[in-house]
C-alpha positions as CSV (number, residue, x, y, z in Angstrom):
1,X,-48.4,-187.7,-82.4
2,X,-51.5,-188.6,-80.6
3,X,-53.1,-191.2,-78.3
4,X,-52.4,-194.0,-80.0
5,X,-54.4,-196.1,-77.5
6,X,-57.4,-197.5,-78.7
7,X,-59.4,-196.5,-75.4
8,X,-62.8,-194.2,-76.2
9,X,-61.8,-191.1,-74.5
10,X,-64.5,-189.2,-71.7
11,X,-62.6,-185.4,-72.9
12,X,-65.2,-183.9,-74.6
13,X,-63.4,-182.3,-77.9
14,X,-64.5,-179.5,-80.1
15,X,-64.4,-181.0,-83.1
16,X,-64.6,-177.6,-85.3
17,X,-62.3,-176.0,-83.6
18,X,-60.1,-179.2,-84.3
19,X,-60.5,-179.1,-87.5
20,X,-59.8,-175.4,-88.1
21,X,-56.4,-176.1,-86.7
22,X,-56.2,-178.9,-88.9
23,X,-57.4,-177.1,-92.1
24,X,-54.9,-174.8,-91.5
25,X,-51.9,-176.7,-91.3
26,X,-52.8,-178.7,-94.6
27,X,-53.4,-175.6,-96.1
28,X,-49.9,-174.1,-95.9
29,X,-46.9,-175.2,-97.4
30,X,-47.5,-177.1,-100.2
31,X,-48.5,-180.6,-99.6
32,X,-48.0,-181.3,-103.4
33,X,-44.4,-181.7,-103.1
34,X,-44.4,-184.6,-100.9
35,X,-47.5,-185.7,-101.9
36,X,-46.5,-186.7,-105.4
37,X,-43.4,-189.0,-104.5
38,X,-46.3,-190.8,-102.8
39,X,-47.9,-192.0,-106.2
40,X,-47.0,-195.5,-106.4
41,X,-49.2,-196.1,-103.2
42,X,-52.4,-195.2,-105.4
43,X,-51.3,-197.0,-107.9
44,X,-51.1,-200.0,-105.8
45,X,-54.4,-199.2,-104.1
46,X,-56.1,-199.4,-107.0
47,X,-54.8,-202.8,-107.9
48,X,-55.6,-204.5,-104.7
49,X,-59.5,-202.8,-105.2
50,X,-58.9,-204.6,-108.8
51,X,-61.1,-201.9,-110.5
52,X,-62.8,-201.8,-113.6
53,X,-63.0,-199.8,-116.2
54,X,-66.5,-197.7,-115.9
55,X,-66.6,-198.0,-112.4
56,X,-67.6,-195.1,-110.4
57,X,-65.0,-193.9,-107.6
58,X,-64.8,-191.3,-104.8
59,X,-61.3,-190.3,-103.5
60,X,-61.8,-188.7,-100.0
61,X,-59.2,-186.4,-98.3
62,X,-57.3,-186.4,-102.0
63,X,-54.7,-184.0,-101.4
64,X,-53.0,-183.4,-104.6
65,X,-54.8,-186.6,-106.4
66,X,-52.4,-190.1,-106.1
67,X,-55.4,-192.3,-106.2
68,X,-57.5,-189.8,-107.8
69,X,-55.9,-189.6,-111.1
70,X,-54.0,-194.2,-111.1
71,X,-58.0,-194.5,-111.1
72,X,-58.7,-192.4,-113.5
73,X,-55.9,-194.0,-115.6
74,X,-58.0,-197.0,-115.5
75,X,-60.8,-195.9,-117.3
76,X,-63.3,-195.5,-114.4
77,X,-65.2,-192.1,-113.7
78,X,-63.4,-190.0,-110.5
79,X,-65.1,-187.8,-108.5
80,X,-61.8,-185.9,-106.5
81,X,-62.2,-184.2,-103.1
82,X,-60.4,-182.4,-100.4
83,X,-61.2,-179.2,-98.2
84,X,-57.8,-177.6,-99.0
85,X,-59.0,-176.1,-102.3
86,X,-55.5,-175.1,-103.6
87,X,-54.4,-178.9,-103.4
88,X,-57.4,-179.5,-105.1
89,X,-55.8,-177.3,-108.2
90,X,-52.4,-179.5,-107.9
91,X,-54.2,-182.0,-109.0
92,X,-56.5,-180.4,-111.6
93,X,-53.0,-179.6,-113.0
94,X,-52.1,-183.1,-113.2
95,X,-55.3,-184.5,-114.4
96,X,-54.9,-181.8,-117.3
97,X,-51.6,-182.6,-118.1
98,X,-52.6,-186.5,-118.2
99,X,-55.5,-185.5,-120.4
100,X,-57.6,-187.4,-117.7
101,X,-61.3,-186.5,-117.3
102,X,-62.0,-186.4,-113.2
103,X,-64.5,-184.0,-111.2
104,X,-62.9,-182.3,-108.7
105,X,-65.4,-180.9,-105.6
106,X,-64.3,-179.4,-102.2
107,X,-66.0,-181.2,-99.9
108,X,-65.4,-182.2,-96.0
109,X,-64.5,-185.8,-95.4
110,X,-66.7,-185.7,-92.6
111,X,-69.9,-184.3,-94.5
112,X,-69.8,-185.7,-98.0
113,X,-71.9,-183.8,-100.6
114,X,-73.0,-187.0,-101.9
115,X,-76.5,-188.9,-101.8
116,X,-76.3,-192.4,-100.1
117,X,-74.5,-195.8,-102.4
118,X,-73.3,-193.0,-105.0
119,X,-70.0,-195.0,-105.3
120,X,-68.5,-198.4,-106.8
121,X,-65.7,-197.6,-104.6
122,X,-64.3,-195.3,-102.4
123,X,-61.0,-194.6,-101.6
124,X,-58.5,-192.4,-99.5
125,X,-54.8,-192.3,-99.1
126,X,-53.1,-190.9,-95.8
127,X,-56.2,-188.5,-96.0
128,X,-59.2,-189.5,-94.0
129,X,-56.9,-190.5,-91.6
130,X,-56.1,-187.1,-90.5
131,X,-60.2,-186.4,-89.6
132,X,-60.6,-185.4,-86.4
133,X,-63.8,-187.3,-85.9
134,X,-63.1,-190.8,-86.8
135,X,-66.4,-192.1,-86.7
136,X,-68.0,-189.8,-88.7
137,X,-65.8,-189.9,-91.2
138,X,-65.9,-193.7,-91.6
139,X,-69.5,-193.5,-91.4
140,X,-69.4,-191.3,-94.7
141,X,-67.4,-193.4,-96.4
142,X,-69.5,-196.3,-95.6
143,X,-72.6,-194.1,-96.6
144,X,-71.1,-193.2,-99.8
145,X,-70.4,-196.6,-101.0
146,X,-73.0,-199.0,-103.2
147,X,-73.7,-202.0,-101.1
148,X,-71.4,-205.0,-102.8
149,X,-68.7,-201.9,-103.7
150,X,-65.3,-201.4,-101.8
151,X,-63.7,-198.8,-99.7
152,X,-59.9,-198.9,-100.2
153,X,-57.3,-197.0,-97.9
154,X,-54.0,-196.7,-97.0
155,X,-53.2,-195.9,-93.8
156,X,-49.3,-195.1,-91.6
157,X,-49.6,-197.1,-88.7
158,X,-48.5,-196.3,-85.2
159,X,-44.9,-198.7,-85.7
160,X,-44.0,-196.9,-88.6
161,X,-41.7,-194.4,-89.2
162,X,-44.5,-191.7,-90.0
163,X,-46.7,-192.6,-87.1
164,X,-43.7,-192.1,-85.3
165,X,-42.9,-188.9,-86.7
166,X,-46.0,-187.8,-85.2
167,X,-45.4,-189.3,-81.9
168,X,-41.8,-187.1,-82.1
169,X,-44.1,-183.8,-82.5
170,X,-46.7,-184.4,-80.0
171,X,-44.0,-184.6,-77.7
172,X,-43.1,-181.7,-78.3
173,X,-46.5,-179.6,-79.0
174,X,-49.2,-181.9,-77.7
175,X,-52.4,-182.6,-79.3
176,X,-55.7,-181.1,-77.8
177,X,-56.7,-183.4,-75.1
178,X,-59.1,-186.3,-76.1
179,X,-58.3,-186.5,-79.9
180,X,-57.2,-189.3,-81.4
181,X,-54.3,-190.5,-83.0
182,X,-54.7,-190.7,-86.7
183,X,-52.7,-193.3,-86.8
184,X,-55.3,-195.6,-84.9
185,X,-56.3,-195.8,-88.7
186,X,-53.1,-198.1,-89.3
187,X,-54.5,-200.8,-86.9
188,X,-56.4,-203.5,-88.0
189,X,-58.2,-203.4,-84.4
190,X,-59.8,-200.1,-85.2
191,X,-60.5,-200.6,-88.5
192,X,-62.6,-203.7,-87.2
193,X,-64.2,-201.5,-84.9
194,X,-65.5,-198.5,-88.0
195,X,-66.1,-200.8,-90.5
196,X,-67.0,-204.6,-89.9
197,X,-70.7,-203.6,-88.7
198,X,-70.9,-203.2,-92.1
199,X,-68.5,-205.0,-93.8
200,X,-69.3,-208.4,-95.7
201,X,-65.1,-208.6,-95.5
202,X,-62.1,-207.3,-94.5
203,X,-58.7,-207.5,-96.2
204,X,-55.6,-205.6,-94.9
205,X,-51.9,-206.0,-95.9
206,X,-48.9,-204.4,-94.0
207,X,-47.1,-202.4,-97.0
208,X,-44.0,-199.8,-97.2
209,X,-43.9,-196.7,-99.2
210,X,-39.8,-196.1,-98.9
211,X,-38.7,-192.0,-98.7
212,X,-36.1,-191.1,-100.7
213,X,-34.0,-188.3,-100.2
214,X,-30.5,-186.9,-101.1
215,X,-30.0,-186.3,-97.3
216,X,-31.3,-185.8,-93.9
217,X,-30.5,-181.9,-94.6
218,X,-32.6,-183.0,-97.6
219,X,-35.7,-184.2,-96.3
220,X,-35.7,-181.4,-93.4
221,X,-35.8,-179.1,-96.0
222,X,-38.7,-180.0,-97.8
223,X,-41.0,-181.1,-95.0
224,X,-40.0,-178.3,-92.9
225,X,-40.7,-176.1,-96.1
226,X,-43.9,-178.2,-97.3
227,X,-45.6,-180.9,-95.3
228,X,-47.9,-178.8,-93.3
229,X,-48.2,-180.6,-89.9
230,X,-44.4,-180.1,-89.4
231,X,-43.8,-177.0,-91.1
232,X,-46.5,-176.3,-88.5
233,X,-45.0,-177.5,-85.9
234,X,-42.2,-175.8,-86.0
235,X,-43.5,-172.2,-86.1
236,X,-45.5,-172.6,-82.8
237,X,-41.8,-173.4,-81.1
238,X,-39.7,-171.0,-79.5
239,X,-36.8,-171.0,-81.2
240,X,-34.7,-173.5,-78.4
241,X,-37.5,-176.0,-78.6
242,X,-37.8,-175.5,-82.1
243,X,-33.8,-177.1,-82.1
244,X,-34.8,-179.9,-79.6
245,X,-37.6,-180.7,-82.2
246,X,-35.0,-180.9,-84.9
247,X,-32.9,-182.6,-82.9
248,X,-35.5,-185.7,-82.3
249,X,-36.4,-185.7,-86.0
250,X,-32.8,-185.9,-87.0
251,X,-32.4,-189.5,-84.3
252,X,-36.0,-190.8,-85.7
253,X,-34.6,-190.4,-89.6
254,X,-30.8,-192.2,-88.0
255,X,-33.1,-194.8,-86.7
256,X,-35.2,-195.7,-89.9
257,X,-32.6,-195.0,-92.4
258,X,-31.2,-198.1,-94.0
259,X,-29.3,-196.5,-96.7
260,X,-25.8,-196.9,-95.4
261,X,-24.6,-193.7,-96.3
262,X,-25.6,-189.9,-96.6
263,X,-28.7,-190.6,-98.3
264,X,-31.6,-191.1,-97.0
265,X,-33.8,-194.2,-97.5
266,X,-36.6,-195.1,-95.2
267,X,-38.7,-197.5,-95.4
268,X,-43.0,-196.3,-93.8
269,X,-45.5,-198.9,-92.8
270,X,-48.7,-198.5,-93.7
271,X,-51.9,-200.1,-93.7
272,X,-53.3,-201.2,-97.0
273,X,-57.1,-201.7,-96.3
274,X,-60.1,-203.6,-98.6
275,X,-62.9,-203.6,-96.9
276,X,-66.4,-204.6,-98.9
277,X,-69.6,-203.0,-98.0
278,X,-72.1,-205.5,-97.2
């Protein structure tokens, strides 16, 4: 999608005007519907952090509340946040339906509306990723932890088939010059680089969250219909380069695919990350 070099770039970027764009895109569509077949990656989040019951946790960039609501099913007390405020009611619906007790705040990953060590743990899945200031946003999530508590995130890396996916768009529509890749947050290199300064350790595991889908037809479909970024995408295109984008989607699904048939089953690295705030 993005640079994925992990060079400190002299472009000076507008960072608001960034995240406008970005705002934007999240906001249409409906995140929710891709979002939730992305709930056993919370769960598992939550079982690496091995959290207790009691335990007070932040889930940055929630979108429709994966983590959010596998920690509230372990007892601790959830504070949910996102600046998309409808995807912010997707998972108020969910909590509700669960009979699970969270707080859900709009908030800015990149400005938390929190006091300093608020947190036993705080925790974001494909979410703070997609900040446009990196730095910041780690910073925050370092700010909002308790020293001794954990920051837990899972992260698509650059290899895998959704950091490639982005890669395919940029092609295509090119990022504004001197932002970086989101998926710099799927490298253990960077991660050193935000975090270890204040880090007592660092844990990270190379996971996969396999997409499921009756067909490539299928999964076009709904992320063309849902997942903002491409739906996005997409609708900036001229309708001939909208069909060369399609095109290079459909050979990037044929290349992951290891289902055998019609179907499609892909298999997404990501970047499972524990990191302990000293």
């Amino acid at each position: 999608m993005l640079d994925t070099t992990n060079t400190i770039s002299k472009v000076p970027v507008d960072f608001t005007a960034v995240k406008a764009r970005q705002q934007g895109a999240w906001s249409s569509g409906d995140y929710a519907v891709v979002g939730t077949t992305l709930q056993i990656v919370g769960e598992e989040l939550c079982e690496a952090l091995d959290l207790r019951a009691g335990q007070r946790v932040l889930d940055v960039a929630a979108g429709n509340g994966n983590v959010t609501l596998a920690a509230a099913r372990r007892w601790c007390d959830v504070t949910s946040t996102d600046y998309v405020p409808a995807l912010l009611e997707r998972g108020q619906e969910r909590a509700h339906a669960e009979r699970l007790n969270i707080t859900f705040r709009e908030a800015d990953a990149e400005a938390l509306p929190f006091p300093d060590k608020s947190f036993d743990a705080v925790v974001s899945t494909f979410g703070v990723m997609f900040t446009p200031d990196h730095d910041r946003a780690a910073g925050e999530l370092i700010r909002a932890c308790k020293s001794g508590g954990k920051i837990g995130l899972a992260n698509w890396t650059p290899e895998g088939f959704i950091g490639q996916l982005f890669k395919t768009i940029g092609k295509h529509l090119p990022p504004p010059p001197g932002v970086k890749s989101p998926a710099l947050w799927g490298t253990r290199a960077r991660i050193d680089e935000m975090f270890s300064a204040n880090a007592s350790s660092i844990k990270v595991a190379q996971r996969h969250f396999v997409f499921r889908y009756r067909s490539t037809d299928h999964w076009l479909e709904i992320f063309k219909g849902y997942y903002g970024p491409v739906l996005k995408a997409f609708a900036a295109l001229e309708p001939a380069a909208q069909s060369a984008l399609e095109s290079d989607i459909r050979a990037l699904l044929s290349h992951f695919n290891r289902s055998g048939d019609d179907a499609v089953i892909i298999p997404s690295e990501y970047l499972e990350i524990v990191c302990t705030r000293r």
